[in-house]
N, C-alpha and C positions, 0 to 999 in steps of 0.2 A: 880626274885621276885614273891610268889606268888600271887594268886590274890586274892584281898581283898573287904570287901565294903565300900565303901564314908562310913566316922565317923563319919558322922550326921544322914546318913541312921539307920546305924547301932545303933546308940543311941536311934533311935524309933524305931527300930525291937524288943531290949532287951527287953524291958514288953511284947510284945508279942510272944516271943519264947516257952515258955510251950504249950500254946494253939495250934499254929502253931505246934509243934513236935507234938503235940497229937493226928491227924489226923489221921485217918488208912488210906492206902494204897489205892490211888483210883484202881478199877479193872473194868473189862467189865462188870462184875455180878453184881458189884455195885452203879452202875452208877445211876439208877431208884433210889433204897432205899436210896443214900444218897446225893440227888439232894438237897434235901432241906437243910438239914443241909447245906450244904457247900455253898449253896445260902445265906441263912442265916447269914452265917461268914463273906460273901464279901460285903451284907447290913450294916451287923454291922460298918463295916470299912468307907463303903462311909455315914454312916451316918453320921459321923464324919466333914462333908465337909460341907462350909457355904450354911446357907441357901440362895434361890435366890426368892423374896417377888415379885417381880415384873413380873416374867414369869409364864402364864395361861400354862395348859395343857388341850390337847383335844385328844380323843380317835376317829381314821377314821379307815376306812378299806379299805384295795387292794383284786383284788380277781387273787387267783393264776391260771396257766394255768388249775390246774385239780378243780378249781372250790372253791379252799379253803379260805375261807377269814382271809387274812393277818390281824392284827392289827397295827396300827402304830400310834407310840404316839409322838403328835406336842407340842414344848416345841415355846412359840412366846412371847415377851416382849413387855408387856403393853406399848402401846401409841411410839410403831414405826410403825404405819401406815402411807404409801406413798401415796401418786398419783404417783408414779416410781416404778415400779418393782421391786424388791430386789434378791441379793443372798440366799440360802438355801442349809442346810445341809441335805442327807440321809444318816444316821447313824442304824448301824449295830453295835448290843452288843458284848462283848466280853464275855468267857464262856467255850473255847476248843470245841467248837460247839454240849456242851452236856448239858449245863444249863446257867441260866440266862435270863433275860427278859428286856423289854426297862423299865418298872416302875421301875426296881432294880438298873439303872443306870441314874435314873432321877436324882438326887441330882447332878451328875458332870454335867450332861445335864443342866441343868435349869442352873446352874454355869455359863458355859460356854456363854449359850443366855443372860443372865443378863451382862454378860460381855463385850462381842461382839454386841450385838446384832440382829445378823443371828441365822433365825428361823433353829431347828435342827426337821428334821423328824425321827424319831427311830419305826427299823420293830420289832415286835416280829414274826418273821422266826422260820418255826418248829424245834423243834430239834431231836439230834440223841440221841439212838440210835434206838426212835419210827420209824425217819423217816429218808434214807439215801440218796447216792449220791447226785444229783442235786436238790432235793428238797429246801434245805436249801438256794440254792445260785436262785432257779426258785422263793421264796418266795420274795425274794433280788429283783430283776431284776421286779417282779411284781410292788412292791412299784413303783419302779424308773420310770417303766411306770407312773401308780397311781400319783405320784406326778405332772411329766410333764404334764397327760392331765388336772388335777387340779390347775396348779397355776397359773395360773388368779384368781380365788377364794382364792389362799391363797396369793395374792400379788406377787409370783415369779417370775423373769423371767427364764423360760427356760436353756434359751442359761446360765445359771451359778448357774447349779446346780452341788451340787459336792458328792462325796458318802466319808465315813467318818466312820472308825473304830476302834477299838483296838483289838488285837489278834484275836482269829475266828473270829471277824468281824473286823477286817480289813484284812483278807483274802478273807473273802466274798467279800468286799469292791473291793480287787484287782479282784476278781471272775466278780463280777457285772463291771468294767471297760473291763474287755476284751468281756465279753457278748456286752456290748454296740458298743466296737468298731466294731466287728466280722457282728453285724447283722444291722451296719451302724445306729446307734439312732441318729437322728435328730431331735433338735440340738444337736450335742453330750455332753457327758463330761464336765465340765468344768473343773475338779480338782478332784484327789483323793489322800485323808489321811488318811496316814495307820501309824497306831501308833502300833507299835510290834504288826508286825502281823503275822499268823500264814499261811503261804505259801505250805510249801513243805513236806508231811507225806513219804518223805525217810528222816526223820530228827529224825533216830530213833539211831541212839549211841550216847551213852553218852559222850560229852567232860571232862572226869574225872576233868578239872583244874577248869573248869565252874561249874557239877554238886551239892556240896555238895553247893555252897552258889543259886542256884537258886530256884524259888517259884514256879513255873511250871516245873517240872523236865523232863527227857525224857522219863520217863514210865507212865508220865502221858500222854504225846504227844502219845504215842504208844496206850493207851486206847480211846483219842479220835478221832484221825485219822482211826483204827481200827475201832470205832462205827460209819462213817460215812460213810467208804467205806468197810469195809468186810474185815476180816481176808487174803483172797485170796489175796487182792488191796495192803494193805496197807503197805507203805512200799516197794514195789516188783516194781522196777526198770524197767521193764520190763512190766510190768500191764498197761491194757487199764483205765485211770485213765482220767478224765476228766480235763482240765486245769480251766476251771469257777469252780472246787472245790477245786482243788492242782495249785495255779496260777503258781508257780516254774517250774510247768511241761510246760508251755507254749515255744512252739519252739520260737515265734516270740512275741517280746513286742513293734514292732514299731504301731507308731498311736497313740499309746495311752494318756490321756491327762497327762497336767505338774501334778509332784506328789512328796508329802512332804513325809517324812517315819523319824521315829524316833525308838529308841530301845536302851535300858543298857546295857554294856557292860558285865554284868553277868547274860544276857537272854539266854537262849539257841536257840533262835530265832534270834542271834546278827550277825550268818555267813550268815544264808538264808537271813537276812533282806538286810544285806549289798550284795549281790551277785546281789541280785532280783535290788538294787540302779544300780550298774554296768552295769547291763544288760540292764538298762534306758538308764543309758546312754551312753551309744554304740549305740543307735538307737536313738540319740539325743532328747530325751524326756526329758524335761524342770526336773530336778529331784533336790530334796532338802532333804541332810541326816544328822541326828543327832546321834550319840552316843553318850550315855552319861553314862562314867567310874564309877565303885564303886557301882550301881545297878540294880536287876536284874529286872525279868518280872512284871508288877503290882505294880509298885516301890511308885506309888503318893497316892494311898489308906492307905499306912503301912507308908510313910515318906508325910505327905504333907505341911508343911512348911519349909522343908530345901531348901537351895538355888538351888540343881538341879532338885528340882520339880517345882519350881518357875521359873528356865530358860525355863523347857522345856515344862510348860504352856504355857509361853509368848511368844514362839515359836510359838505352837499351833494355838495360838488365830492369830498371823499375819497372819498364812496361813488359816484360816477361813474367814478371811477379805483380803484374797489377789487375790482375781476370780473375 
């Protein structure tokens, strides 16, 4: 049988299939000129999401190792202040690590802390294809500093703090956990949640059965993986590829902390998502995986009151409050 989307998905996709088909073609030449617009389209979508009245934002800065100051925007819900230290989330945008910024996914942000509780910190990390290789993932690992020598100031404790993303950023996400593990961060890790995330830039063919129903397609994967590592890199099996950028490429995933991972069964990120879980746990790393049938990448922006965006919020949210 072939494969199809959840009927309730696809009942909120139809009003927006004109618009969605009307897209041109992302390309490497285009990537600059048509940032905004496409930024634009994914606002349009999370504006759509409740508002959260009771979570302040505040604008800090990280300063990168070549000097650059990171921004990072703290989403914290009025009047849960402790004498106890709390958990916290660093949060990494999602984007194909070519656009996007943390104010563009405040609305699910601010959601999520009105809802839970737990303060989220979200970087705006340079992007490509201004800036490449490790920059993206050194912007990442800054914060993660930044946060731990700050949270006594911001109520955290340390010891549970967890890194948190969706597609590019939650390959950063997975980037930023092996960085910590590798150069021994103490305290480490507490948790990392990768929601479709974007791991492995040899994930460039197409699965013909997957391709025509997915939202992030493979020749989109090829233009942003290409803009962050080089024509030469990307893709090439064989290429000195960093694993804190391409975490798939990582020989060894033991150490690392317990980690949630969620992804649609019509993502093209549904094989690397699921391999990258396996590979947890083989190295007995605490691991927790969801698929979830009938849609693809970005599936809660385009459907967010059907029931499988509602399961796999309330997923979410346990493992946000589960460190």
């Amino acid at each position: 049988m072939p494969l199809q989307y959840d009927p309730d998905y696809l009942k909120a996709l139809e009003p927006l299939i004109p618009a969605i088909s009307g897209r041109k073609p992302l390309t490497h030449d285009t990537i600059t000129s048509s940032r905004r617009t496409r930024e634009a389209g994914i606002t349009a979508l999370l504006s759509r999401l409740p508002n959260a009245p009771n979570v302040e934002q505040t604008y800090y800065n990280a300063i990168a190792s070549d000097g650059h100051q990171v921004p990072i925007l703290a989403f914290v819900k009025r009047g849960t202040s402790s004498t106890t230290a709390g958990p916290a989330l660093l949060h990494f945008h999602g984007g194909g690590m070519i656009m996007g910024s943390a104010q563009q996914f405040a609305r699910p942000l601010a959601y999520l802390v009105e809802e839970t509780a737990v303060p989220i910190f979200s970087v705006d990390y340079r992007l490509a294809p201004e800036h490449t290789g490790k920059t993206l993932v050194n912007d990442c690992y800054a914060s993660l500093l930044w946060l731990q020598q700050n949270a006594h100031e911001h109520n955290v404790d340390p010891a549970r703090i967890a890194v948190y993303g969706e597609s590019a950023g939650g390959g950063l996400a997975a980037g930023v956990a092996l960085m910590a593990r590798d150069r021994n961060l103490q305290p480490p890790l507490a948790k990392q949640i990768l929601i479709y995330p974007m791991l492995d830039d040899r994930n460039m063919t197409p699965n013909e059965a997957v391709q025509p129903l997915a939202f992030w397609k493979t020749e989109d994967n090829v233009v942003g993986w290409t803009a962050v590592l080089g024509a030469d890199k990307a893709g090439k099996p064989d290429a000195e590829v960093s694993p804190y950028v391409a975490p798939a490429r990582a020989e060894n995933l033991a150490g690392l902390p317990p980690t949630y991972l969620d992804v649609g069964g019509l993502d093209i990120f549904c094989n690397e998502v699921v391999a990258y879980a396996g590979r947890l746990l083989r190295e007995n790393v605490e691991t927790e995986l969801h698929v979830y049938p009938g849609v693809p990448h970005a599936f809660e922006p385009i459907a967010p009151n059907i029931s499988v965006t509602k399961r796999a919020l309330a997923n979410r949210q346990k493992a946000m409050q589960g460190f």
